[in-house]
C-alpha atoms as one frame of an Amber mdcrd trajectory, in Angstrom:
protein
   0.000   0.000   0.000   3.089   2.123   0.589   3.100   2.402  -3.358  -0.279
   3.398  -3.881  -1.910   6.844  -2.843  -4.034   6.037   0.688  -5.701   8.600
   2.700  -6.819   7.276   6.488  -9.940   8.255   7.887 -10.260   7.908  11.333
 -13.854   7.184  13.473 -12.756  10.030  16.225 -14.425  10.997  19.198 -18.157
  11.424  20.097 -19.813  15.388  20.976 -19.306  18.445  19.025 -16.180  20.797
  17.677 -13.457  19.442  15.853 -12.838  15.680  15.820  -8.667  16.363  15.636
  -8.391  18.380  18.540 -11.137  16.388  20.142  -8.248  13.471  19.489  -5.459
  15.783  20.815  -4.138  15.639  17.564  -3.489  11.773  17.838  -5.599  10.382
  15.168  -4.586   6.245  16.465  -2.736   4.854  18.857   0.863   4.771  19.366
   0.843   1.173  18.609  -0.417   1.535  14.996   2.415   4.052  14.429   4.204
   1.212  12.417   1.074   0.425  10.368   0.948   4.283   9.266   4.347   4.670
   8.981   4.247   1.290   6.257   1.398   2.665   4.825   2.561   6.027   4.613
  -1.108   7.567   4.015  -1.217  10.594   2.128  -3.880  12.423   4.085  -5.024
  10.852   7.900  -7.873  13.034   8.988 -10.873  12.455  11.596 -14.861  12.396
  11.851 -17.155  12.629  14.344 -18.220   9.086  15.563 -21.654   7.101  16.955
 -22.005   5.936  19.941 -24.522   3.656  20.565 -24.552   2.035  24.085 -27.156
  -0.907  22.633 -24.237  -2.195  20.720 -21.306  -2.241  22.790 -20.455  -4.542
  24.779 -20.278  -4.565  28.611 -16.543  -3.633  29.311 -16.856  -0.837  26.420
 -20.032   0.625  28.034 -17.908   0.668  31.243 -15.006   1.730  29.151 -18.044
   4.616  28.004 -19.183   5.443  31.175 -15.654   6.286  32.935 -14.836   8.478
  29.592 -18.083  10.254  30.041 -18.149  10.191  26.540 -21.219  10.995  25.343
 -24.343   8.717  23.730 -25.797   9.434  20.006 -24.783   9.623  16.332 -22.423
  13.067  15.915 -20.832  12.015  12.351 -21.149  14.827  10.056 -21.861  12.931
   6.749 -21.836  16.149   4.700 -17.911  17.089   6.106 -17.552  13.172   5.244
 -19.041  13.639   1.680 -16.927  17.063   1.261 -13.993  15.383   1.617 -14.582
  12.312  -0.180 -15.453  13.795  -2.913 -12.630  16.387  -2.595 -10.371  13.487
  -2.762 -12.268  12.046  -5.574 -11.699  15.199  -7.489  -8.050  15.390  -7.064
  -7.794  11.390  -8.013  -9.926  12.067 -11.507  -7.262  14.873 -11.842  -4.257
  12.551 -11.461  -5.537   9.645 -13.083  -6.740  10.946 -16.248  -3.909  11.554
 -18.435  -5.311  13.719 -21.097  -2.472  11.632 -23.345  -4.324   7.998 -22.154
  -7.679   8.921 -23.285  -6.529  10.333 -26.488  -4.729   6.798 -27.165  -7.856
   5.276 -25.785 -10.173   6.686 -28.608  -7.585   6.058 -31.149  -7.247   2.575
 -29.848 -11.153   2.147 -29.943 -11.280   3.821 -33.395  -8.939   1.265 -34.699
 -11.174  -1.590 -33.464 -14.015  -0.364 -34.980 -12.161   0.269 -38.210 -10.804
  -3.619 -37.839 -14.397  -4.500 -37.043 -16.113  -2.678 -40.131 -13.031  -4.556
 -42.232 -14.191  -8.185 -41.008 -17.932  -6.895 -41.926 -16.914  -5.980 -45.473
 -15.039  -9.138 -45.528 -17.400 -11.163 -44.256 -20.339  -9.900 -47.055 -17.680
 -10.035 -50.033 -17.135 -13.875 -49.231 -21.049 -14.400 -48.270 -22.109 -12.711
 -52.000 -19.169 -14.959 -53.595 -20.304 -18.172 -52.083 -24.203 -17.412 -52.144
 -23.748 -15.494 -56.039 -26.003 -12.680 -54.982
């Protein structure tokens, strides 16, 4: 993944303001340091999480309850859509090599010129044999 372009997206903390300095600034653990430092991401930003008591289990409602952390859904899905599609934007722009897509209709242009070839082929030997 190192070679390829990866931007991390972390599930941050629960309640309002911004979900980085909510984190301190410490978007994972320490011990995932090594998996971010192999993956080398080229973006690691946070959202707003859910919390929903209903689904955790007992030690993380107890882990809940002595964080005070507070119950409900706070994810922002239209800061979550911004950026996706923000990033989606700059990949389209990266991606698309304005060279590529010109050899891609050529390439496609020469198909169908092959293609129309075999057709005229095809009814030259079909009048021959059928002596229409």
């Amino acid at each position: 993944m190192a070679q390829k372009k990866v931007c991390a997206f972390v599930s941050g903390p629960a309640g309002d303001g911004d979900p980085v300095e909510g984190m301190q600034e410490r978007l994972y653990p320490g011990k995932l340091q090594f998996v971010f430092d192999t993956i080398k991401p080229a973006e690691t930003t946070a959202f707003h999480g859910n919390v929903d008591l209903t689904k955790l289990s007992g030690f993380e409602n107890w882990v809940m309850e002595k964080l005070k952390a507070p119950e409900g859904d706070f994810r922002n899905r239209n800061a979550i859509s911004t950026r996706v599609k923000g990033i989606a934007k700059q990949l389209r722009a990266t991606l698309i090599n304005p060279h590529l897509v010109r050899q891609m209709n050529q390439n496609s242009l020469i198909r169908l010129m092959f293609l129309f070839l075999l057709i005229i082929l095809f009814l030259s030997l079909f009048s021959r044999i059928c002596h229409c």
